[in-house]
C-alpha positions as a Python dict, from the first residue, in 0.01 Angstrom:
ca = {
    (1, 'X'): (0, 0, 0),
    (2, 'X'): (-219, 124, -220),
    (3, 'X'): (-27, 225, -614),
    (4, 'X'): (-146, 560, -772),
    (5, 'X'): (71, 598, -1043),
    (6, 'X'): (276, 361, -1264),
    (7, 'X'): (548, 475, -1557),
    (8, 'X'): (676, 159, -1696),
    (9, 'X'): (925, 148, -1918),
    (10, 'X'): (951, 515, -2052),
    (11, 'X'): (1197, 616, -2331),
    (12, 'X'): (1235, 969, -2395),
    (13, 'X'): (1504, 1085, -2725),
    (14, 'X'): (1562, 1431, -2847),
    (15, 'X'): (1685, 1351, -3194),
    (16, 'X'): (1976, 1126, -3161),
    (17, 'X'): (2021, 1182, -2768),
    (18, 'X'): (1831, 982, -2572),
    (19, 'X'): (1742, 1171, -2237),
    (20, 'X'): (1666, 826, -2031),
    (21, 'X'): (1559, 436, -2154),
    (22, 'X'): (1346, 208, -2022),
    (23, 'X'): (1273, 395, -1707),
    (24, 'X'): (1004, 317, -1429),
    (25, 'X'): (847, 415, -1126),
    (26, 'X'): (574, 375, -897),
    (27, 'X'): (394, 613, -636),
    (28, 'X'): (170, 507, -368),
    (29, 'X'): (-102, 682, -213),
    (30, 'X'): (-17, 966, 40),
    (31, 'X'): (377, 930, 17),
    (32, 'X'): (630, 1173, -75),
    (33, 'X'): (869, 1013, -381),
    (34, 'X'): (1186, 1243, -445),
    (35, 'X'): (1361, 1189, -778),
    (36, 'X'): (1753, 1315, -746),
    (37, 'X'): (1989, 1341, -1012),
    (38, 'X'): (2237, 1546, -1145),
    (39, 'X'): (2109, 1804, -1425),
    (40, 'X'): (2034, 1621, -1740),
    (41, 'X'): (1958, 1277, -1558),
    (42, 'X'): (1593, 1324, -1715),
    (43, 'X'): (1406, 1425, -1387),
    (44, 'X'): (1217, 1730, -1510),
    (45, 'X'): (1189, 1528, -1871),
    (46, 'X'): (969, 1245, -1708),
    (47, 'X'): (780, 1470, -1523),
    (48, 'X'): (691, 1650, -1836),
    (49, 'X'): (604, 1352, -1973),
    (50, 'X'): (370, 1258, -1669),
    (51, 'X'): (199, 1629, -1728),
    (52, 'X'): (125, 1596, -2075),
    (53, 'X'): (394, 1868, -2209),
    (54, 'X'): (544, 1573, -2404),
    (55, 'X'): (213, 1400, -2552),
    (56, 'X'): (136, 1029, -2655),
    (57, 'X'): (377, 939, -2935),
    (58, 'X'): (622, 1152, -2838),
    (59, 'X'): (842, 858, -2620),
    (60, 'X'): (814, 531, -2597),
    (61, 'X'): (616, 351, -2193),
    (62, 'X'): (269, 337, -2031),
    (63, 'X'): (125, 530, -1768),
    (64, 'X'): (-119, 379, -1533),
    (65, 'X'): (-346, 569, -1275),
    (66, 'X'): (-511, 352, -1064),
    (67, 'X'): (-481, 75, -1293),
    (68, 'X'): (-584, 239, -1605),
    (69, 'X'): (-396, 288, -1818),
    (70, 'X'): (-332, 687, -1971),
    (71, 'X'): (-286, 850, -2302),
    (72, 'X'): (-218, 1242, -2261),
    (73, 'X'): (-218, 1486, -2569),
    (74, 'X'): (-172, 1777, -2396),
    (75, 'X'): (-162, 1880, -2043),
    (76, 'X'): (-494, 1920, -1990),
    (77, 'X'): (-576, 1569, -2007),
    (78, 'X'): (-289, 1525, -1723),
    (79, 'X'): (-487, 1722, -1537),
    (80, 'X'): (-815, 1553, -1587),
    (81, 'X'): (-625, 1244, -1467),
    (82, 'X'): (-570, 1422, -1169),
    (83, 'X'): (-178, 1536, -1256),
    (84, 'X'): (-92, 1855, -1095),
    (85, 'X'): (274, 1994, -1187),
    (86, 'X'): (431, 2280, -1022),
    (87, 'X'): (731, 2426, -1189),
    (88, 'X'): (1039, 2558, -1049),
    (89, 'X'): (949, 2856, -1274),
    (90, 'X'): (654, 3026, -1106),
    (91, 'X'): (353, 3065, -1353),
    (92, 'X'): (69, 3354, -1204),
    (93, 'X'): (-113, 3581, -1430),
    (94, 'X'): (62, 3870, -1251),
    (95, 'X'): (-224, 4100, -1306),
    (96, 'X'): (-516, 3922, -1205),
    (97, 'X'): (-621, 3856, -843),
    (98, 'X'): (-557, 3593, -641),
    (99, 'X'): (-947, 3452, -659),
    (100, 'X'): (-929, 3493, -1064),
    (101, 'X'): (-568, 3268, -1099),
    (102, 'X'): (-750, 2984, -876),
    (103, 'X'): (-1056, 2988, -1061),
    (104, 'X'): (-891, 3067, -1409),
    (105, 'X'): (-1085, 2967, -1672),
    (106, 'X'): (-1310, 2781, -1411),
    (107, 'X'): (-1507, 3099, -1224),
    (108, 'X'): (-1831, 2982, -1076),
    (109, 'X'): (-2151, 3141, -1260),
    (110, 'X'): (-2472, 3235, -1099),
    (111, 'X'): (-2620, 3181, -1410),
    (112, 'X'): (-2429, 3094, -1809),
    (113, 'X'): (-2188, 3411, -1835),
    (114, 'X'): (-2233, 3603, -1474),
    (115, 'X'): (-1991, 3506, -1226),
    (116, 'X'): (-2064, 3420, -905),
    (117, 'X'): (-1828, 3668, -731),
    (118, 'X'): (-1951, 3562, -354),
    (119, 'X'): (-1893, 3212, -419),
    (120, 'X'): (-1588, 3298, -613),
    (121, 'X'): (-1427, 3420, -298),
    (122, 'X'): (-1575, 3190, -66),
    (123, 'X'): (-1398, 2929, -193),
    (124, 'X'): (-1058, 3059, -240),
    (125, 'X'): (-1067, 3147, 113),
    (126, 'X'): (-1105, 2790, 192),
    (127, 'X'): (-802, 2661, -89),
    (128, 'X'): (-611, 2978, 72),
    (129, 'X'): (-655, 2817, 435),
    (130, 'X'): (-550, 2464, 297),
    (131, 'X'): (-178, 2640, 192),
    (132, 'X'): (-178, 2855, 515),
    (133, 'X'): (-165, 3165, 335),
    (134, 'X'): (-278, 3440, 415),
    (135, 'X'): (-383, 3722, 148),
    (136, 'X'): (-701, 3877, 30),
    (137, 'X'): (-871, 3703, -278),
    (138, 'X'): (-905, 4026, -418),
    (139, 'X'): (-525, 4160, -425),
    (140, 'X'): (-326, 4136, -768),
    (141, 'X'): (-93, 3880, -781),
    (142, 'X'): (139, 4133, -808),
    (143, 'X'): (157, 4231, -489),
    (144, 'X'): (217, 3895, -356),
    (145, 'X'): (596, 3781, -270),
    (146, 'X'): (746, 3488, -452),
    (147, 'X'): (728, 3241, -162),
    (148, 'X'): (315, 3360, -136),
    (149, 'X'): (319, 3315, -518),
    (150, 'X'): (466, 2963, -497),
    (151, 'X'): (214, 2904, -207),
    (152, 'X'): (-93, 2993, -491),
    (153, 'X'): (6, 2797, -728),
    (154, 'X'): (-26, 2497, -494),
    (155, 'X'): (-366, 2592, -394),
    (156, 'X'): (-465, 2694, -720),
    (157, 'X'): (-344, 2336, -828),
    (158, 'X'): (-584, 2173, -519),
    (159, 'X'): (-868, 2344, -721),
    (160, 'X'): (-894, 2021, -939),
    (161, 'X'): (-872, 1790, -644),
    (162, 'X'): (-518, 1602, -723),
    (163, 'X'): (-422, 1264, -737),
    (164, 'X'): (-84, 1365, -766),
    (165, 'X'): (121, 1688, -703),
    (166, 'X'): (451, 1728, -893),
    (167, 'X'): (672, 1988, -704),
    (168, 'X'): (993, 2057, -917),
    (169, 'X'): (1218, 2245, -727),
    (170, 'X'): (972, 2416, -501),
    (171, 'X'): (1193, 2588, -254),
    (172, 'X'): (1432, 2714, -510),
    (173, 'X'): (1306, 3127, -454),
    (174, 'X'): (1195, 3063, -45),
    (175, 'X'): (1350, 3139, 253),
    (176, 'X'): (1440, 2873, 509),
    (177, 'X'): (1111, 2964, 662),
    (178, 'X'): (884, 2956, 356),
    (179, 'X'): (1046, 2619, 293),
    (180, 'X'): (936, 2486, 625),
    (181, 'X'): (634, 2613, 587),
    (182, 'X'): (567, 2397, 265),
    (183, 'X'): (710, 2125, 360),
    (184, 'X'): (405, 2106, 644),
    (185, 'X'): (185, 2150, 366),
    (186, 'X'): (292, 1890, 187),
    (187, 'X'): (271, 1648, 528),
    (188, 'X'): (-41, 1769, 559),
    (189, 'X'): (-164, 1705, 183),
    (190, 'X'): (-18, 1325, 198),
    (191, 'X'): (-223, 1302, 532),
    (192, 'X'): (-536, 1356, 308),
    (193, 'X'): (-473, 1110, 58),
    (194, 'X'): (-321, 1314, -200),
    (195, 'X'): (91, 1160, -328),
    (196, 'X'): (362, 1389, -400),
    (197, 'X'): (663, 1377, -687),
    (198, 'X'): (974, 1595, -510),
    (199, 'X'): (1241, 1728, -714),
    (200, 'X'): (1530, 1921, -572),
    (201, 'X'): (1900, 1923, -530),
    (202, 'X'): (1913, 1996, -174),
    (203, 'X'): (1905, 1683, -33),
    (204, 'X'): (1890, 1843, 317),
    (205, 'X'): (1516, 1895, 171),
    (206, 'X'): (1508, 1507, 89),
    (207, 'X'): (1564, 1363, 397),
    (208, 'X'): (1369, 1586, 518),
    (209, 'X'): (989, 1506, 351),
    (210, 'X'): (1052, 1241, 168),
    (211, 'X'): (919, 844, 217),
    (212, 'X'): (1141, 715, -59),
    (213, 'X'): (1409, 832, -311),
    (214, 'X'): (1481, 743, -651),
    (215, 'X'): (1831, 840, -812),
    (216, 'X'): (1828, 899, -1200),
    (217, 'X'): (2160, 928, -1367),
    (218, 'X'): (2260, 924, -1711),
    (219, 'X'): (1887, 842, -1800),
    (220, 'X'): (1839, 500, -1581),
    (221, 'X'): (1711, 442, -1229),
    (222, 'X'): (2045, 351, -998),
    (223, 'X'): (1865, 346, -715),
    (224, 'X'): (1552, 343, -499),
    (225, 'X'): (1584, 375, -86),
    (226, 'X'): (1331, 356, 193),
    (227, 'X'): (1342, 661, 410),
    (228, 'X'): (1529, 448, 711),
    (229, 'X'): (1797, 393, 425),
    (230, 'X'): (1909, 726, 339),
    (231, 'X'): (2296, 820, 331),
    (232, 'X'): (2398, 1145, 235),
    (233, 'X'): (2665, 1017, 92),
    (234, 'X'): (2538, 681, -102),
    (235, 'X'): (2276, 928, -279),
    (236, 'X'): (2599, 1187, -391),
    (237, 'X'): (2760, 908, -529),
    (238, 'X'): (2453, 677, -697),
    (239, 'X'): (2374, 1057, -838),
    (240, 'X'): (2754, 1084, -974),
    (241, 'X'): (2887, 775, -1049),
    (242, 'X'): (3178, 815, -860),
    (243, 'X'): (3295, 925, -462),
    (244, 'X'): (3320, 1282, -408),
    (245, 'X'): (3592, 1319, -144),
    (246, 'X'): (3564, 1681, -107),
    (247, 'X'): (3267, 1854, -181),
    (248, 'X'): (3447, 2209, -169),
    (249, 'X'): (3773, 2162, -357),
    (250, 'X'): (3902, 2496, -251),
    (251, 'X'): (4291, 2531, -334),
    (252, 'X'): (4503, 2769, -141),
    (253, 'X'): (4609, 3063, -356),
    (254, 'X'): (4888, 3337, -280),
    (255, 'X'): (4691, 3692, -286),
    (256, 'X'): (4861, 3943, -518),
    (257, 'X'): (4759, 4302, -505),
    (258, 'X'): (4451, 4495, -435),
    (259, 'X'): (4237, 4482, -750),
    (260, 'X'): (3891, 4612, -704),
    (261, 'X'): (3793, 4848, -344),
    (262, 'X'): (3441, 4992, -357),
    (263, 'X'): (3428, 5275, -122),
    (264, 'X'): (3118, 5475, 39),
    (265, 'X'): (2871, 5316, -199),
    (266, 'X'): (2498, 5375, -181),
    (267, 'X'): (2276, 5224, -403),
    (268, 'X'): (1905, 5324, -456),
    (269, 'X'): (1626, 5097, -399),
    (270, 'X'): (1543, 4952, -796),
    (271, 'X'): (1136, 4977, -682),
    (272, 'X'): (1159, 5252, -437),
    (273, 'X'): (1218, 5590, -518),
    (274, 'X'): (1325, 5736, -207),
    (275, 'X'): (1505, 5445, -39),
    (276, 'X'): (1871, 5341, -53),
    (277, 'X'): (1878, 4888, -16),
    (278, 'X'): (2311, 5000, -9),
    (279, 'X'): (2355, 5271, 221),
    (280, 'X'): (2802, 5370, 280),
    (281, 'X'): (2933, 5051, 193),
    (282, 'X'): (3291, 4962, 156),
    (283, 'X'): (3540, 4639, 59),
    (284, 'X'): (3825, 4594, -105),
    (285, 'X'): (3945, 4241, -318),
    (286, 'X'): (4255, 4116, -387),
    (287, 'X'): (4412, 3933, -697),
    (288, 'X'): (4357, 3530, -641),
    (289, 'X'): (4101, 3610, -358),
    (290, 'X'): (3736, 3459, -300),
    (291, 'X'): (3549, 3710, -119),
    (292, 'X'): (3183, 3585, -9),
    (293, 'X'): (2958, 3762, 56),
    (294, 'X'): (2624, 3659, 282),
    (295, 'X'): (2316, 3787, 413),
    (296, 'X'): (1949, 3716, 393),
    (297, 'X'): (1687, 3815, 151),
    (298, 'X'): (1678, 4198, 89),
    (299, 'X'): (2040, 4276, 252),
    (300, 'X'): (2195, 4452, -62),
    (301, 'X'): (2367, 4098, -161),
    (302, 'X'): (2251, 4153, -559),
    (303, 'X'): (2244, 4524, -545),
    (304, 'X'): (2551, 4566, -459),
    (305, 'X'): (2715, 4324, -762),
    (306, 'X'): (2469, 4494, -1007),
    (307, 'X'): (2533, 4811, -925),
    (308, 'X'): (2963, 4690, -1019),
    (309, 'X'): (2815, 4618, -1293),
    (310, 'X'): (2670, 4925, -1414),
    (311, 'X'): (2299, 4772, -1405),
    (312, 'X'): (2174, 4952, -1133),
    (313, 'X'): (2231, 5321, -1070),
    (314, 'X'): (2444, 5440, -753),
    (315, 'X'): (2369, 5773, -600),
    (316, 'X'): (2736, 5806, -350),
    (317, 'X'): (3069, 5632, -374),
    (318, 'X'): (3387, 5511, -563),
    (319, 'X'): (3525, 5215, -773),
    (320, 'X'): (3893, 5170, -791),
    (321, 'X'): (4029, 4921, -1045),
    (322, 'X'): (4384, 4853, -1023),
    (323, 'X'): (4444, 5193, -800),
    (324, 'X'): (4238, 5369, -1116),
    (325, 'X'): (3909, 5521, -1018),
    (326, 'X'): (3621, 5421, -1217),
    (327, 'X'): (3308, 5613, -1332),
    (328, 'X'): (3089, 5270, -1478),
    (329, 'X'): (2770, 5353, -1565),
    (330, 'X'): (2676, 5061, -1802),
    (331, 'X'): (2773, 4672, -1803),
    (332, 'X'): (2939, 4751, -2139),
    (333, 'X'): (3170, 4996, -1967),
    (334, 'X'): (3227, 4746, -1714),
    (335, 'X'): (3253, 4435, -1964),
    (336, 'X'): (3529, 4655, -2093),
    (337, 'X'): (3761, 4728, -1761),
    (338, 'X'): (3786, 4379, -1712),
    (339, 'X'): (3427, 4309, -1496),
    (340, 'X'): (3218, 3978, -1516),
    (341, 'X'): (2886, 3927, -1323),
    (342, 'X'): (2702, 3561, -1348),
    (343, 'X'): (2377, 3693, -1195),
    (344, 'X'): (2121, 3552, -980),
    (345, 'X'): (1843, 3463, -1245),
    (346, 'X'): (2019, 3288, -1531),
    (347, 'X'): (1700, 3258, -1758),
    (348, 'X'): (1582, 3595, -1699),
    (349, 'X'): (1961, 3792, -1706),
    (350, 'X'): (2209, 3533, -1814),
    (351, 'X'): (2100, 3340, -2134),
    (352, 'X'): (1949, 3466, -2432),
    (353, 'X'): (1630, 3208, -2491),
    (354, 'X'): (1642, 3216, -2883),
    (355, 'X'): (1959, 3210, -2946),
    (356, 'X'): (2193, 2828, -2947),
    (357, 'X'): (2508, 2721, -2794),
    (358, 'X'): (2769, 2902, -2948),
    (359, 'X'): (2609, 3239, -2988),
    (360, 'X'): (2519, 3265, -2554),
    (361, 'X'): (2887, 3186, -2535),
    (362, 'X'): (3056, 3444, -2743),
    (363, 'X'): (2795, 3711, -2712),
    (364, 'X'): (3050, 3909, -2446),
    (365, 'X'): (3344, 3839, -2693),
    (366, 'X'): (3245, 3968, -3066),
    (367, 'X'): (3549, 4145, -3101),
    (368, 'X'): (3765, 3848, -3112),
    (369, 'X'): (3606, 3648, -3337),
    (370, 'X'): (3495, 3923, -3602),
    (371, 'X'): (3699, 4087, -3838),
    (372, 'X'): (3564, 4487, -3963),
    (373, 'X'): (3262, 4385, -3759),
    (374, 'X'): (3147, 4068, -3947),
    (375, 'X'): (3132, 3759, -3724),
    (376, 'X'): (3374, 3511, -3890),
    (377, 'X'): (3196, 3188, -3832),
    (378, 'X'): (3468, 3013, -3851),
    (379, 'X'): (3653, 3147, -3512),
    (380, 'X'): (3297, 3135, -3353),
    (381, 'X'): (3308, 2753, -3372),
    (382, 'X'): (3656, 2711, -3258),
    (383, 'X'): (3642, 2917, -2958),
    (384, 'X'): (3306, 2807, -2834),
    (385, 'X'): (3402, 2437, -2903),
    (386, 'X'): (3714, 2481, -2702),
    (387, 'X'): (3496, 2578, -2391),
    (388, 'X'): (3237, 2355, -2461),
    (389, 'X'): (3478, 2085, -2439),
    (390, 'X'): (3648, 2205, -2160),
    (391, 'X'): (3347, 2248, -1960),
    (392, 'X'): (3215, 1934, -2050),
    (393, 'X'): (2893, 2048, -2113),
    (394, 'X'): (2588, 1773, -2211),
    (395, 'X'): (2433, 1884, -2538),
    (396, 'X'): (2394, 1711, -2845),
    (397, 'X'): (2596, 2010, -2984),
    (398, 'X'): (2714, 2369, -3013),
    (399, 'X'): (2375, 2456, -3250),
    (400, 'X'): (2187, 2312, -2973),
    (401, 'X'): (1862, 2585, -2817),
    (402, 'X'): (1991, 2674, -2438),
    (403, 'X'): (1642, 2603, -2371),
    (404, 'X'): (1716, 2240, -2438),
    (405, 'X'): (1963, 2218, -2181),
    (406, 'X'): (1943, 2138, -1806),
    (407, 'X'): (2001, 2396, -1550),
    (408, 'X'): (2354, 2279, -1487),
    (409, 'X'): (2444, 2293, -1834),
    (410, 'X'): (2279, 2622, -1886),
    (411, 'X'): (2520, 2758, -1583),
    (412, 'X'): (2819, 2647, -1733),
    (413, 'X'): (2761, 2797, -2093),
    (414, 'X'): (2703, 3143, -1887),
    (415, 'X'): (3034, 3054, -1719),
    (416, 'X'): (3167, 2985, -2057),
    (417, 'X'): (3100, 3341, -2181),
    (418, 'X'): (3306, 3523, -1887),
    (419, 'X'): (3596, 3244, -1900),
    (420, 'X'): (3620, 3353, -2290),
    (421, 'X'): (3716, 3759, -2137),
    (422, 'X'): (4066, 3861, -1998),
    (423, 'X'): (3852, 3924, -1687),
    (424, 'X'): (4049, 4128, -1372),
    (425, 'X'): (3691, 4039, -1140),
    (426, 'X'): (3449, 3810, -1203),
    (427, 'X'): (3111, 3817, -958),
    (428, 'X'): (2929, 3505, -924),
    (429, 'X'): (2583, 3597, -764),
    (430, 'X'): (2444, 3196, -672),
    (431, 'X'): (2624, 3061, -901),
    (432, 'X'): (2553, 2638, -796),
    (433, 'X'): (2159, 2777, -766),
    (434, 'X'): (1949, 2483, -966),
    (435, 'X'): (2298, 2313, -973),
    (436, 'X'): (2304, 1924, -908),
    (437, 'X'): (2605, 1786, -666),
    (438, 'X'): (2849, 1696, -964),
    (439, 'X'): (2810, 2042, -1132),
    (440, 'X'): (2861, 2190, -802),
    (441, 'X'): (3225, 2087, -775),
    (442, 'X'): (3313, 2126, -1187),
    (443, 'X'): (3168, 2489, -1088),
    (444, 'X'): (3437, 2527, -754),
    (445, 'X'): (3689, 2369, -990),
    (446, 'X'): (3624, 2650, -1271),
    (447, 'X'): (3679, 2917, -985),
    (448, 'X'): (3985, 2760, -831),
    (449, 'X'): (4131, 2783, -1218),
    (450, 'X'): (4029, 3180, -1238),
    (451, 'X'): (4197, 3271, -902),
    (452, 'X'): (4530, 3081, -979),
    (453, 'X'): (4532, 3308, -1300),
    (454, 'X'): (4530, 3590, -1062),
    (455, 'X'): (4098, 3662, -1138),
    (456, 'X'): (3955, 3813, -829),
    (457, 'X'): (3602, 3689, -767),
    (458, 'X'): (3304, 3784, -569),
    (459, 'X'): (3078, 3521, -452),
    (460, 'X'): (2741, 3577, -331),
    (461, 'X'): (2522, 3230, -201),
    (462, 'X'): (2281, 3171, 25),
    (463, 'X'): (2440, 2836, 80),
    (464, 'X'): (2663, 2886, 395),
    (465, 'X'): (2867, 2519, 379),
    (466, 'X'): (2936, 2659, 2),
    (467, 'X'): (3056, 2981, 116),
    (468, 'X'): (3217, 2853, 411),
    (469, 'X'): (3397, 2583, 182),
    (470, 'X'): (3529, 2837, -105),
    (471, 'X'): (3607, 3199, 53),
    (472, 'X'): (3890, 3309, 173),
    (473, 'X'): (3728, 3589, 345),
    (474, 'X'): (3349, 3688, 393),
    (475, 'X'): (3134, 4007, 444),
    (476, 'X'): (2785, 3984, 599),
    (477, 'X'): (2516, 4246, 486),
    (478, 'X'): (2224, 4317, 706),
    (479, 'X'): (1986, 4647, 630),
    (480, 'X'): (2212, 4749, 338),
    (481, 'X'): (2544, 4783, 584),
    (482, 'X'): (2823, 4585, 599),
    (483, 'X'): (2798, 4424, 936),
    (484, 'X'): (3059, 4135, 978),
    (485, 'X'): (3374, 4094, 808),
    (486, 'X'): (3534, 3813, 906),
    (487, 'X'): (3864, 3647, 829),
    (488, 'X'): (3850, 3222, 688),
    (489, 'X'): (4051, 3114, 980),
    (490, 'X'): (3740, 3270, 1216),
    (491, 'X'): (3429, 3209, 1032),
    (492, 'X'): (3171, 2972, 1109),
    (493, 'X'): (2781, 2968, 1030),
    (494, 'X'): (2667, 3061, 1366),
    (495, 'X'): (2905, 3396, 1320),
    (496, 'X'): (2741, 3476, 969),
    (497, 'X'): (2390, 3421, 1083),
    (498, 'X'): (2432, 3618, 1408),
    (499, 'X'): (2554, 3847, 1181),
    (500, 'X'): (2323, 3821, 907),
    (501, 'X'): (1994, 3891, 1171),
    (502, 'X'): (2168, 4180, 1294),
    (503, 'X'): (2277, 4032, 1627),
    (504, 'X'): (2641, 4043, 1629),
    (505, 'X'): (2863, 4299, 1467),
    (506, 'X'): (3234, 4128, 1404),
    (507, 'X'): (3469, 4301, 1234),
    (508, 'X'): (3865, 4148, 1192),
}
């Protein structure tokens, strides 16, 4: 088989960490290569690397495309190399059509300085048709939906006529449908020639498109299998160093009293003026409990824990607290009586990009270590520390950017910040989402520790076996109602879905 790309012997530090050593890999042409690894095993760091984000001189290795060998300064040259990377963060000039992001900075000209507006969307039409998507070159970006956003950037990325196509993360905002979808695409790509770098955690996606796999942990390559040699469970363990008997450690907890019940709540649209997305919903929770709650995109699953939280306005309804109604209106009120929410985006909602470690962590819990309102330093670097241990989080240390870390790590620092408050509820909207296998369970661990000190949580996932392994009890939203509530001892996924699609109403 033909060999695109070769990365021999790459060494990547960040000061005195060193991210992987001595690592290599080679692609052939039209295959799919998936790279797996927990977070911080270097995956998205090589890839960077391979892009031109981390230039020549800035780690140690040769790159080779087609037998030539590469020197990138920037990203651009990447691309001229024919690199194409497409990040798990989607990134669209929002308010610019769909013809002007594919041609960006490109547009043909009838002559220097007039664009050629009839070729223009001639040929986006045809890089359109080669995703399968189907959208006027004209309409704002804006207007697209994230899974027809993610679909662009691939065919904006075809513009260039790729050697290579980097997908990191791909499927991490699509439905099972959009994912399918891609993955045909990407078939369909390697069928013309063009060879594909996956990235994901979902190794369901894995076996699914990919020819081989290579497991990264801890910076070095453990392993490399064929596609006929794939084990689920080989891969979880080459990716953790150790045998996960039980993916969903979930410990059986005595239920104490009734902590939070939400009664009659509507909640408005957040785009919409005149629509409710939460129309009369009720639940209660109980101390110790797990309560998951599932649905598909655009049930109410988000609205419902933001509008707990005092981030999204309610127009009908109740929250009791401990028998005590409760008029929240703000997350600071809510911060305040005891509430937690991990939301959904963590970059957007749940870190704060500039600031290090130890600040993201106490941010929620100023009061306790500042005295007359000044921040005593000292307590900031005991508390955090504790945690930091505790969590076992992989940064060179507590001054460390966020920004530096790896999704996982980012996760458990937001974790960090609620496990700092005396919390009564704690709602944990996807909280594994970006998560490799061995956070996963240190994150199910963390939440079996809350509910045997008598925390209530909410969890909302998309991942059914993750639900399935951690709840004691589930609701199932569909059109803003509840639809389904269903006891543990009952539930299985063809209940929730049935549910979830509006088939089946079930109710304990």
């Amino acid at each position: 088989m033909e060999i695109i790309l070769k990365m021999n012997n790459i060494t990547k530090k960040f000061g005195t960490v060193t991210v992987f050593e001595n690592v290599s890999l080679e692609l052939y042409k039209g295959e799919v290569l998936a790279l797996v690894g927990e977070n911080g095993a270097g995956k998205s760091t090589l890839m960077n690397i391979l892009s031109g984000t981390y230039p020549d001189g800035a780690f140690e290795g040769r790159i080779f495309i087609n037998g030539e060998e590469k020197f990138f300064k920037n990203p651009s040259d990447s691309q001229n190399a024919g690199i194409e990377m497409i990040h798990q963060e989607i990134s669209l000039n929002l308010d610019l059509t769909v013809a002007e992001n594919i041609f960006l900075g490109r547009l043909p000209q009838r002559v220097p300085g007039v664009v050629d507006w009839k070729k223009t969307y001639a040929q986006t039409q045809k890089y359109l048709e080669m995703v399968r998507l189907d959208v006027d070159p004209k309409e704002p970006v804006r207007n697209l939906s994230t899974s027809q956003q993610q679909l662009l950037s691939i065919a904006k990325s075809l513009v260039r006529y790729p050697k290579v196509l980097v997908l990191d993360e791909p499927t991490s905002a699509l439905t099972e449908q959009d994912a399918a979808n891609l993955f045909s695409i990407i078939k369909e790509l390697c069928s013309r020639g063009i060879s594909c770098i996956y990235i994901s955690h979902h190794l369901e996606e894995v076996f699914e498109i990919a020819n081989r796999v290579m497991v990264l942990r801890d910076g070095n390559v453990i392993s490399c299998y064929n596609r006929a040699d794939l084990k689920v469970n080989r891969i979880v363990e080459d990716m953790v160093g150790r045998k996960i008997d039980d993916m969903y450690p979930k410990e059986k907890v005595p239920l104490g009293h009734e902590v939070l019940r939400v009664e009659n709540f509507t909640v408005k649209h957040p785009f919409m003026a005149d629509k409710n997305i939460v129309e009369n919903i009720g639940f209660s929770l109980r101390q110790g409990e797990i309560l998951g709650i599932a649905g598909l995109v655009g049930a109410g699953r988000t609205e419902i824990a933001n509008a707990i939280f005092g981030t999204l306005r309610t127009t009908d309804g109740e929250i009791y607290l401990n028998g005590e109604k409760m008029n929240i209106t703000s997350p600071l009120q809510a911060i305040e009586n005891g509430i937690g929410l991990v939301t959904e985006d963590r970059k957007k909602t749940g870190i704060i990009p500039p600031m290090n470690l130890k600040e993201n962590m106490t941010i929620s819990s100023l009061h306790a270590v500042s005295t007359a309102g000044i921040v005593s330093k000292v307590s900031e670097q005991t508390i955090a520390q504790r945690f930091f241990d505790k969590l076992h989080v992989k940064a060179e240390g507590l001054n460390t950017n966020i920004m530096n870390l790896s999704g996982g790590n980012q996760q458990k620092i937001v974790l960090a910040k609620w496990l700092m408050k005396d919390l009564k509820v704690l709602i944990l909207d996807e909280p594994t989402r970006g998560v490799d296998v061995g956070a996963k369970v240190e994150i199910y661990n963390i939440m079996n520790e809350l509910v045997k000190s008598k925390v209530a949580i909410i969890m909302i996932s998309s991942d059914l076996p993750e639900l399935l392994g951690m709840c004691d009890r589930f609701l199932v939203l569909f059109g803003g109602k509840v639809w389904a509530e269903i006891p543990r001892n009952q539930v299985s996924q063809e209940k929730i879905m049935r549910a979830a699609t509006g088939l089946e109403e079930y109710f304990s």
